[in-house]
DSSP file (Angstrom, degrees, kcal/mol; ACC not computed):
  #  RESIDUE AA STRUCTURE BP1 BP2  ACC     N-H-->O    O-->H-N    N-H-->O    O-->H-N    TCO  KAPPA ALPHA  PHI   PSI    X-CA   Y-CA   Z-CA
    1    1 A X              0   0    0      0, 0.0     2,-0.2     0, 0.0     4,-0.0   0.000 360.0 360.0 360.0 136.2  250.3  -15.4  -32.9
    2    2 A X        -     0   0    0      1,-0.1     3,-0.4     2,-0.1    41,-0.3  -0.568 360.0-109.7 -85.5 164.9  252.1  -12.0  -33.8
    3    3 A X  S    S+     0   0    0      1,-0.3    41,-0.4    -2,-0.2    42,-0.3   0.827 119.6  54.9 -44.0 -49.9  250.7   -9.2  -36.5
    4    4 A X  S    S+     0   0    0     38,-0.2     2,-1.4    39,-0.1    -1,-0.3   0.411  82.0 109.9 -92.9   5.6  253.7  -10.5  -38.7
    5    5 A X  S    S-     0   0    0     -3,-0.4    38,-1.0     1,-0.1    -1,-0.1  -0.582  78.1 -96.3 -98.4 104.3  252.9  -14.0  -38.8
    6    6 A X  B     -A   42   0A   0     -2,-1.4    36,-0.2    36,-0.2    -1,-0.1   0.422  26.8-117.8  -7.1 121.1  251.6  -15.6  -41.9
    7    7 A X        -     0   0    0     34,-3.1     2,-0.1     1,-0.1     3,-0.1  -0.195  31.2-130.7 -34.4 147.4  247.6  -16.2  -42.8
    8    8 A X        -     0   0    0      1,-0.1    33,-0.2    34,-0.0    -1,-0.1  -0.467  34.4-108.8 -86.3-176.2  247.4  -20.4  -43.1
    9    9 A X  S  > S+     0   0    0      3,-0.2     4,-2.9    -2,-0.1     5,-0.4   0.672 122.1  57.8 -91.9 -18.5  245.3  -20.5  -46.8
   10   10 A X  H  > S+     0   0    0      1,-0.2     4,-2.4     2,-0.2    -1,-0.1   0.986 107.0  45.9 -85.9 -19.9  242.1  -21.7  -44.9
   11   11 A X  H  > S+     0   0    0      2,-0.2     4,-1.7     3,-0.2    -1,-0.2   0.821 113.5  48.0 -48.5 -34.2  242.3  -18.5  -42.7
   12   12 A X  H  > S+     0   0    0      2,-0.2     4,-0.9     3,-0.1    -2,-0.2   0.985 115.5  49.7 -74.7 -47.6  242.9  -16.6  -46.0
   13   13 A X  H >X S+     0   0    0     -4,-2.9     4,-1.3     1,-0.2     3,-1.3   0.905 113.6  44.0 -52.4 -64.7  239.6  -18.7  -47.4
   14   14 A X  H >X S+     0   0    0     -4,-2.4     4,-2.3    -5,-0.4     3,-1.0   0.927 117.9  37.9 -77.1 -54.2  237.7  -18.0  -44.7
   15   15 A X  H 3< S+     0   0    0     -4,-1.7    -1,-0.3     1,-0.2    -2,-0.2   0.440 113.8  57.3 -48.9 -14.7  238.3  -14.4  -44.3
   16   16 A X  H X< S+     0   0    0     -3,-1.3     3,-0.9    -4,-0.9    -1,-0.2   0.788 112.7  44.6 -82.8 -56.4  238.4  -14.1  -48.2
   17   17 A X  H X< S+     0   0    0     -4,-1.3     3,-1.9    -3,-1.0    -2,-0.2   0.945 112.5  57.3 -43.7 -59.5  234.5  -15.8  -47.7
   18   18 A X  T 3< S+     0   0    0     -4,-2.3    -1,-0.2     1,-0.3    -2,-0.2   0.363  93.1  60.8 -70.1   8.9  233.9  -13.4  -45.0
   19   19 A X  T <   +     0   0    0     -3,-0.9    -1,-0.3    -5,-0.2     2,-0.2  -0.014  69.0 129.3-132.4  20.4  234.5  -10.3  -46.6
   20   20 A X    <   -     0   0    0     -3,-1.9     2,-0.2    10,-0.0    -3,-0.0  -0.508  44.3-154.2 -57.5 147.8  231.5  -10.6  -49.5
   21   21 A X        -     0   0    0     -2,-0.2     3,-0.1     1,-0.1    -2,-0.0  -0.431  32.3-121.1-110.4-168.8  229.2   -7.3  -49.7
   22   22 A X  S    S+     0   0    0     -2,-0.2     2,-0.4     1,-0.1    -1,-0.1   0.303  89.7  65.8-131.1 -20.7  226.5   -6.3  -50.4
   23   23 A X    >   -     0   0    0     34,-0.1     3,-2.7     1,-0.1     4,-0.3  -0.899  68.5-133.5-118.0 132.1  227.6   -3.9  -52.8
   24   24 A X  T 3> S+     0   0    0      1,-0.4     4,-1.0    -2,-0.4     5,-0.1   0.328 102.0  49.5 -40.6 -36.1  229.3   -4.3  -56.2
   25   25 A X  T 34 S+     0   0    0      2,-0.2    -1,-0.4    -2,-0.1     4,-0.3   0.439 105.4  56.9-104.9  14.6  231.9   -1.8  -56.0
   26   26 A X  T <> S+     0   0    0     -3,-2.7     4,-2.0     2,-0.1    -2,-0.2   0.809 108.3  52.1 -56.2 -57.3  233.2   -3.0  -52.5
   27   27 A X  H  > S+     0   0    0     -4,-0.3     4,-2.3     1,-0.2     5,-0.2   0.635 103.0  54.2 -34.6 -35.5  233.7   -6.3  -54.1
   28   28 A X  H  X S+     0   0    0     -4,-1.0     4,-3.1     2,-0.2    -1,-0.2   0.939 110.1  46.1 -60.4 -52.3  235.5   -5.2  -56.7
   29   29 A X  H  > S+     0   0    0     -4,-0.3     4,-0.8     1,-0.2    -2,-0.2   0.937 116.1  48.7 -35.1 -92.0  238.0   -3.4  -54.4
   30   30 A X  H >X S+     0   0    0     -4,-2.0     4,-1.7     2,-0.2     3,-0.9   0.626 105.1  54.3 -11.6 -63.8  238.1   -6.5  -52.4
   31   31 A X  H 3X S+     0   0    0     -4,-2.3     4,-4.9     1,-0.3     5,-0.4   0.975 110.6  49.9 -33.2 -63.9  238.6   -9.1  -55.2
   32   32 A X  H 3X S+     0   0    0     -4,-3.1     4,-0.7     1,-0.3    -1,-0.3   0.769 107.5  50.2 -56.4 -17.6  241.6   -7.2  -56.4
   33   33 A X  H <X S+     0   0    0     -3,-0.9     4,-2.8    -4,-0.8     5,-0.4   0.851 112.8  47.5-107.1 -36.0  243.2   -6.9  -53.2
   34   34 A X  H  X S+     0   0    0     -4,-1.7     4,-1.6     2,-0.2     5,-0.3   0.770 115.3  46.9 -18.2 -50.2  242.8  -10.7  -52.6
   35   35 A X  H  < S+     0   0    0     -4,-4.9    -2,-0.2     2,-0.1    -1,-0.2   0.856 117.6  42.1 -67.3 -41.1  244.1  -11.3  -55.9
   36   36 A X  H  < S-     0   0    0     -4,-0.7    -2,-0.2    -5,-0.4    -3,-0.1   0.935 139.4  -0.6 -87.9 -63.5  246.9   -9.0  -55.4
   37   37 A X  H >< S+     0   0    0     -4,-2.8     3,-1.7     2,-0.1    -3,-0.2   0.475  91.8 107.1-116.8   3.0  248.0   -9.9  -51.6
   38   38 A X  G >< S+     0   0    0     -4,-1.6     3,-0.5    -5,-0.4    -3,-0.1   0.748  81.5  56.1 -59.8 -25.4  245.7  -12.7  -50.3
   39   39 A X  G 3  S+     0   0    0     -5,-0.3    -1,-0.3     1,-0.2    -2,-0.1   0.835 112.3  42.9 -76.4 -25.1  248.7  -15.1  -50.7
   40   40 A X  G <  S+     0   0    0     -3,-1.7    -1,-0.2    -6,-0.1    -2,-0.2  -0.031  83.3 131.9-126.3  41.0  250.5  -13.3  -48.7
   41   41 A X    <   -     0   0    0     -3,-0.5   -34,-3.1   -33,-0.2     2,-0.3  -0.405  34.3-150.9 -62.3 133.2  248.5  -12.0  -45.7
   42   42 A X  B  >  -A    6   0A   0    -36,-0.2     4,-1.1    -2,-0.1     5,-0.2  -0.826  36.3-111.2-113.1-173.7  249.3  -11.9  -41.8
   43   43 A X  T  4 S+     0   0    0    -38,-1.0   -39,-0.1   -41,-0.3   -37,-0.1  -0.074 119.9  63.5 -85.3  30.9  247.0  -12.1  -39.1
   44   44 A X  T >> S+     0   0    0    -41,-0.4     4,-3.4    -2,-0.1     3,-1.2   0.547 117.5  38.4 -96.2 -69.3  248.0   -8.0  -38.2
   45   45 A X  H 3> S+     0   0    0      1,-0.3     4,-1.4   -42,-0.3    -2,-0.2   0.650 110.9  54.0 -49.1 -29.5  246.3   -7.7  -41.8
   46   46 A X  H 3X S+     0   0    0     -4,-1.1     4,-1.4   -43,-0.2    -1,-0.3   0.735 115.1  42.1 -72.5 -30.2  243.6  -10.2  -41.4
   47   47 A X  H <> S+     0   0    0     -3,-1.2     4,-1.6    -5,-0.2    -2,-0.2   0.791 113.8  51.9 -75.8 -32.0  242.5   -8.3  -38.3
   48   48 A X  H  X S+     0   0    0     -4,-3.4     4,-1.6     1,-0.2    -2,-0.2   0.963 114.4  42.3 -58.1 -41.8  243.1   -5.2  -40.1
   49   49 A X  H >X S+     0   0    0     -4,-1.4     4,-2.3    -5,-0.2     3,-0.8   0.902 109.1  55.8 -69.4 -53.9  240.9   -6.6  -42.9
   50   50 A X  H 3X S+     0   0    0     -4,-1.4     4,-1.3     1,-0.3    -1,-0.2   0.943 109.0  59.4 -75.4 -59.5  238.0   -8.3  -40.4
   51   51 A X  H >< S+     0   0    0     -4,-1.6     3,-0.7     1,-0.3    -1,-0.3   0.900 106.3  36.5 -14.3 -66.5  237.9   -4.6  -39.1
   52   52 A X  H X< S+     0   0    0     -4,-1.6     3,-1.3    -3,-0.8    -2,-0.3   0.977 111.5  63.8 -88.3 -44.4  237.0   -2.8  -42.0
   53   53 A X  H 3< S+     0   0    0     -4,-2.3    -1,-0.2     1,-0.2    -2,-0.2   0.531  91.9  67.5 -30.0 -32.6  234.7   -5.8  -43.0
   54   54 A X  T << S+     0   0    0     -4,-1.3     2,-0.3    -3,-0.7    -1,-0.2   0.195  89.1  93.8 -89.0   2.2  232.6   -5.0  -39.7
   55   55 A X  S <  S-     0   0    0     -3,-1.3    -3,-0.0    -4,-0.1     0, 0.0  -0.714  88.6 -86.2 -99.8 163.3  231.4   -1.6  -41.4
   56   56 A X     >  -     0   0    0     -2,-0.3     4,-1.6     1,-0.1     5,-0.2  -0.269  35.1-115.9 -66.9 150.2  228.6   -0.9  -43.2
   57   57 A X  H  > S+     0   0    0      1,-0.2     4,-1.9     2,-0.2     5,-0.2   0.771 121.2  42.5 -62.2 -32.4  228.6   -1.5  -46.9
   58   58 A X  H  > S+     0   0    0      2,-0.2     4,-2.2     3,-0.2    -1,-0.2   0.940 116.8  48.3 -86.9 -39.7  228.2    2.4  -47.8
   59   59 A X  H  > S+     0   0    0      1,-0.3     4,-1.6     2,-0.2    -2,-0.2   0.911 114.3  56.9 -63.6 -26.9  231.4    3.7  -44.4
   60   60 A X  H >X S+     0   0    0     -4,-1.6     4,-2.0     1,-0.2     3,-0.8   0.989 109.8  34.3 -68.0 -65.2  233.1    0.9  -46.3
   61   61 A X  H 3X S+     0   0    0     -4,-1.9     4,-1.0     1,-0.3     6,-0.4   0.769 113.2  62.9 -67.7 -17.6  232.9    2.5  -50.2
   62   62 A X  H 3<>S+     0   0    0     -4,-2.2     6,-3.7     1,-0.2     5,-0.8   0.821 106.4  39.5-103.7 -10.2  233.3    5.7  -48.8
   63   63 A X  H <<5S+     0   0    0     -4,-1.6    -2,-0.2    -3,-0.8    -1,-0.2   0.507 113.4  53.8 -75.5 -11.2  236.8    4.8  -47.4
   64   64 A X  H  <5S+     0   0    0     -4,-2.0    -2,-0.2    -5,-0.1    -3,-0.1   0.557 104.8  57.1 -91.5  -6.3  237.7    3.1  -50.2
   65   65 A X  T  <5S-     0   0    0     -4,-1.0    -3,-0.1    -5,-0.2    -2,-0.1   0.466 107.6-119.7 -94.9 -19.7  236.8    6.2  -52.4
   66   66 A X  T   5S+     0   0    0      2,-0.6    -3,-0.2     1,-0.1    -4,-0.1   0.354  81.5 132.0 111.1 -24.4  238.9    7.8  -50.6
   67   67 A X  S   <S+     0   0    0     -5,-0.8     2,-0.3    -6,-0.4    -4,-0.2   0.818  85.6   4.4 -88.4 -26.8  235.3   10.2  -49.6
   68   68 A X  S    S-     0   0    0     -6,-3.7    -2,-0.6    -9,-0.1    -3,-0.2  -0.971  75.2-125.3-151.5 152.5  236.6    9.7  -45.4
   69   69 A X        -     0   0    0     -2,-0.3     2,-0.4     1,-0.1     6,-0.1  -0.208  48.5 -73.9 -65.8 165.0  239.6    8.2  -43.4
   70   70 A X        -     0   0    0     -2,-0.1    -1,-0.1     4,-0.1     2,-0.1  -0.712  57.3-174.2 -63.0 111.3  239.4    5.6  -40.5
   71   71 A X        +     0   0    0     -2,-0.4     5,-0.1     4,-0.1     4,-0.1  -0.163  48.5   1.2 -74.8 169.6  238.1    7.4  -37.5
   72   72 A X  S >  S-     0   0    0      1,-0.2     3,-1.4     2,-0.2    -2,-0.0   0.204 129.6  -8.0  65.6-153.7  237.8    6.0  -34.0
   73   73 A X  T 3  S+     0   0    0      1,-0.3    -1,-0.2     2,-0.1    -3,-0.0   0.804 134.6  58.5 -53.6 -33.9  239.0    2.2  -33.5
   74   74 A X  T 3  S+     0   0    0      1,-0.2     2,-1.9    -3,-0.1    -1,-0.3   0.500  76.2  94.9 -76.4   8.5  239.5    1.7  -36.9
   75   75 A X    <   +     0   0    0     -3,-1.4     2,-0.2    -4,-0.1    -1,-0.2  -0.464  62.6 130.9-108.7  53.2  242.1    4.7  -37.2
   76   76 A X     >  -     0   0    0     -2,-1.9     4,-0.9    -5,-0.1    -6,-0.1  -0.710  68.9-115.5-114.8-170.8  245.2    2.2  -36.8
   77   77 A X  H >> S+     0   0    0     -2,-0.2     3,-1.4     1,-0.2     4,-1.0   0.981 113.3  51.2 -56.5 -59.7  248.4    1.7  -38.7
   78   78 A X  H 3> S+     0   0    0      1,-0.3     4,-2.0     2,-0.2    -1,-0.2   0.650 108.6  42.4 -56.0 -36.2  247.4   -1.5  -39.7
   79   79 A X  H 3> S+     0   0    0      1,-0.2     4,-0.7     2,-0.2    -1,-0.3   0.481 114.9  60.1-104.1  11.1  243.9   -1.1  -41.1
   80   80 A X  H <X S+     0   0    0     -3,-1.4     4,-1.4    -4,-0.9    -2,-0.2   0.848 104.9  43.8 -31.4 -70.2  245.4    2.0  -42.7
   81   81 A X  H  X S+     0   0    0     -4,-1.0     4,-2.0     2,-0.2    -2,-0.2   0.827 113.4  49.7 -78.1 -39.5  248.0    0.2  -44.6
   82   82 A X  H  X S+     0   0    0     -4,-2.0     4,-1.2     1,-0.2     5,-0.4   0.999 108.8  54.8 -72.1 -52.3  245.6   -2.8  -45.9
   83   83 A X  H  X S+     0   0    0     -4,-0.7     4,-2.3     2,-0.2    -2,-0.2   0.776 100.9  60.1 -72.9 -10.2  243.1   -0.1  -47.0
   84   84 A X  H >X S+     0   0    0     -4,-1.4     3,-1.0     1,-0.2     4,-0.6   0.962 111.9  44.5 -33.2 -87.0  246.0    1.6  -49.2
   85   85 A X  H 3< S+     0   0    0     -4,-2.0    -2,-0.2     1,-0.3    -1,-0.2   0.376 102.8  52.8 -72.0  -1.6  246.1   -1.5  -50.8
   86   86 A X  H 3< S+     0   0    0     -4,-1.2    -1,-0.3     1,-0.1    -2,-0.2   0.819 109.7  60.6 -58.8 -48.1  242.9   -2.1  -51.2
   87   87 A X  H << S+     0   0    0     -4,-2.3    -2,-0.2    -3,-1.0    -3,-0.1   0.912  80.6 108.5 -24.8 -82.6  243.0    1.6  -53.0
   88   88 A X     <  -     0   0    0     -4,-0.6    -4,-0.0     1,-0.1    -3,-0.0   0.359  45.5-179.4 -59.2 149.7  245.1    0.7  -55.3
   89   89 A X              0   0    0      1,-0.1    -1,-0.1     0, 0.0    -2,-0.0   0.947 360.0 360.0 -77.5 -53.2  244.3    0.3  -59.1
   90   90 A X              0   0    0      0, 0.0    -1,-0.1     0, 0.0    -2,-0.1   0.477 360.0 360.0-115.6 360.0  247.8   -0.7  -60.6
């Protein structure tokens, strides 16, 4: 499958599943960006997502606060662009 090719919804469901923490304000982050783009995921984003999902709960809040960037393997376009939107408020 290519990057740009539509999530099915049980891929979004499961990845949706897989992406519970462990702490409260990651989840929030999370929720909203599910809410926001979850209908309209592709697998480049779902990988992006699974990515940033595979970090520790605190490397996790502390890119989503914005407190460090994606280093290392995680320093691609893709898992860039998804954690924008996880960023964003409005």
């Amino acid at each position: 499958m290519t990057d740009d090719a539509p999530l099915d919804a049980r891929d979004v469901a499961v990845l949706r599943w897989r992406c519970r923490r462990g702490l409260v304000e990651n989840d929030l982050f999370i929720e909203r960006f599910f809410e926001r783009h979850g209908a309209h995921l592709t697998v480049g984003q779902g990988r992006a997502v699974t990515m940033l999902m595979n970090l520790s709960d605190n490397d996790l809040l502390d890119l989503l606060l914005r407190r460090k960037e994606p280093e290392g393997e995680i320093a691609t376009d893709q898992v860039r662009a998804v954690l924008e939107q996880m960023r964003q408020r409005a």
